[in-house]
C-alpha positions, 0 to 999 in steps of 0.5 A: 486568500480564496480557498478555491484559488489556493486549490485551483493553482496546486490542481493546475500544477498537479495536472501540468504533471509538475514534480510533487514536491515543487507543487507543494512548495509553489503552494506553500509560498502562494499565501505570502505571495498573494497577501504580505501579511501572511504569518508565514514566509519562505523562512518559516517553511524551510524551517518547518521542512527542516524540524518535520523530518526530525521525526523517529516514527517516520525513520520506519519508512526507510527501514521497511523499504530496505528490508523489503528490497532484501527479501525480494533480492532474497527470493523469499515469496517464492517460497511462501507461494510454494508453502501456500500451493502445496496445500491448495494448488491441486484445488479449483483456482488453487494457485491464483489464491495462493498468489492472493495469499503470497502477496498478502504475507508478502505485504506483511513484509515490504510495506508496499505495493509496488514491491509486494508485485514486483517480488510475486508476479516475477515467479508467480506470473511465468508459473500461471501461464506455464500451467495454462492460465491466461497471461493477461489474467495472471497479470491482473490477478498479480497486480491487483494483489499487490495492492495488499501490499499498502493494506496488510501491516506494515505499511508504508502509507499508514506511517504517513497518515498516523503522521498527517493525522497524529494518531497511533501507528500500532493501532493502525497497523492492528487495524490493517489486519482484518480488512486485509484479510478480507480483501484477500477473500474478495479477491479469491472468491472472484478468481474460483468464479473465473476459473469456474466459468474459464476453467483449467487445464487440469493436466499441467496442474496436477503435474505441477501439484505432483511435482512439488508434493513429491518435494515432501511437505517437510521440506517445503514446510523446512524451506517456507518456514523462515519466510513464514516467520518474518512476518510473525517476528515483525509484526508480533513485535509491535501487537505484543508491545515488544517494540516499537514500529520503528524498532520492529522495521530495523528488526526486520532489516537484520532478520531478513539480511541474516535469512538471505544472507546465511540460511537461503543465501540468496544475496552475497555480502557484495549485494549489499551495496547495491540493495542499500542504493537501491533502498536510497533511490526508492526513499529519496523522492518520499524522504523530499515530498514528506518535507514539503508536506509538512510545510503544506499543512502548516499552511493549510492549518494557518488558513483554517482549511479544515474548518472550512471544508468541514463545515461547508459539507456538513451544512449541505449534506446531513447524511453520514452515508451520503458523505463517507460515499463522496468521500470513497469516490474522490478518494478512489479519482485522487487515486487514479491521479496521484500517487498514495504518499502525497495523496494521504499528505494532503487530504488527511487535513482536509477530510479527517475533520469532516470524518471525525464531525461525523463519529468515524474514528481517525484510525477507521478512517485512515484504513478506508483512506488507504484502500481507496488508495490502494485501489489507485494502484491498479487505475490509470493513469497513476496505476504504478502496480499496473506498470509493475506487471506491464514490465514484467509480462510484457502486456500493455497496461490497457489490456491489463487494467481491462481484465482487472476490472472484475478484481477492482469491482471486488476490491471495491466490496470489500471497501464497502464493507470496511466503510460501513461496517467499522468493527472490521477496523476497529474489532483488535484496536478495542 
């Protein structure tokens, strides 16, 4: 079967807006349809939908998503910002960063974008515009930073790619690491030059500031200490070789229910019914299209797709430069038309050979992947963190995607620098 007719027909249904997991499938079968001999029929997918999911690495999906919906019902990014704010909000952009530094640790928490947006702008963006900032901008910077959320370890969608691309999840996550940082940086640089050129209103500021030092920094210190720490338990337990991902995810679950539950008692057990339902609903849809996935690559693997690509690219285009910016650009148009989970699912096949023919190393390149992606978050017309804010500030998805350009111009520094320069990546893995 053509490669451009098995493409042009999963496109098509993509476009046509058809449900992810349907394309998949409709594309798995299109083989055995077109052509009779196919080695591989309906039965032989459901199977492998079936034997796909029966994997233990992939069982820390679900487990960081309910950990994370319970520290946002638990209120804990409220006190993380207020820990960050007290040492610079009296400084020039000192809350904007500390709203950049909140959704980083933040990330470190939930795993995702979404989420990581959705626990921080609730508190961070009414806060912004009380003291003066401008709401549309508060927005932005919120969303934007969201997508540390994807970046920073855990992250959900590095589980994905470690299981698309058989490589390891803790080195992935100890790669995460430093480029998170770094976009955290590239953000926060961008926010002093906007304040600088906007300015502040350095009255409601400083009140702001005061109000929260005359707290005392032992009690903000005392309230933000246990916020601090999740962080430090889940992924310490993982770089120290305490635990495994998965074990460290169903750490996270009770340490989180325990912090919430009985030290800011921010949740009461009659939560806990509704925080679970909450989690099943977020994982439903992901739990379905890993299955049809898994079938997907079968097929993929079974017409030699990867071989194909691979050296169809490298006969028409030598430079290794060259490629990994093709490679940034589609990733960075397939972000703003899909979804992270099954974006990751079907072009790891696909791209990691082409990659890997050029010396990058698989766990470098599922970071550049997973920021192009990230990026995705804040581009329409995908753009789920821009939909967060949208619902949270009232401002129309438009306004806020214009005045995040600046933030994506310095999200995309950042990518450059991680593209190009692997040490960022790979500097703890070695």
């Amino acid at each position: 079967m053509s490669l451009v007719l098995f493409f042009g027909v999963l496109a098509i249904l993509l476009v046509l807006t058809v449900p992810i997991c349907v394309s998949f499938a409709f594309a798995t079968l299109l083989p055995s349809l077109v052509n009779s001999d196919f080695p591989y029929t309906a039965d032989a997918a459901i199977r492998s939908m079936v034997s796909g999911l029966n994997n233990f690495p992939l069982l820390a999906i679900p487990l960081f998503i309910i950990a994370g919906v319970i520290m946002a019902k638990g209120k804990i990014s409220e006190r993380l910002f207020n820990v960050f704010s007290y040492f610079i909000g009296n400084k020039t952009a000192g809350l904007p960063c500390a709203v950049t530094i909140t959704c980083l640790f933040y990330g470190a928490i939930s795993g995702s974008g979404p989420a990581t947006t959705a626990a921080v702008g609730s508190m961070c963006i009414p806060l912004l515009t009380s003291v003066g900032y401008d709401l549309t901008f508060a927005t932005a910077l919120v969303a934007v930073s969201g997508g540390l959320g994807i970046i920073i370890p855990p992250s959900i969608p590095y589980i994905m790619y470690c299981n698309a691309a058989g490589t390891s999840i803790s080195e992935l996550f100890l790669a995460g690491f430093l480029p998170g940082v770094l976009i955290a940086l590239c953000l926060m640089i961008y926010s002093y030059i906007y304040c600088k050129i906007h300015g502040e209103d350095k009255a409601k500021l400083n009140a702001q500031w005061q109000e929260l030092r005359s707290r005392g920094l032992g009690t903000v210190l005392k309230e933000g200490f246990w916020a601090l720490l999740s962080p430090v338990i889940i992924l310490g337990g993982i770089y120290g070789g305490i635990c495994s991902p998965t074990e460290a995810a169903t750490i996270s679950i009770f340490y989180s229910l325990i912090i919430s539950l009985f030290v800011y008692r921010t949740i009461k057990i009659r939560d806990l019914p509704k925080i679970l339902l909450e989690g099943v609903h977020s994982y439903a849809p992901i739990l379905i299209i890993l299955s049809a996935a898994v079938a997907f690559a079968r097929v993929i693997t079974l017409m030699n797709v990867a071989s194909v690509v691979s050296e169809a690219v490298l006969s028409a285009i030598s430079s290794k430069v060259v490629i990994l910016l093709l490679i940034n650009v589609l990733l960075l148009f397939v972000g703003m038309i899909m979804d992270t989970g099954p974006a990751i699912l079907v072009f790891t096949p696909v791209l990691l050979p082409v990659t890997e023919a050029l010396g990058v190393d698989p766990i470098h390149f599922g970071i550049i992947m997973c920021v192009n992606l990230a990026i995705g978050f804040v581009t329409p017309p995908m753009g789920a963190n821009l939909f967060v804010a949208s619902n949270l500030s009232k401002v129309s998805v438009i306004e806020i995607a214009k005045k995040a350009v600046p933030f994506i111009l310095a999200f995309l520094v950042a990518l450059m620098l991680i593209t190009f320069i692997p040490e960022i990546s790979l500097f703890l893995v070695k």
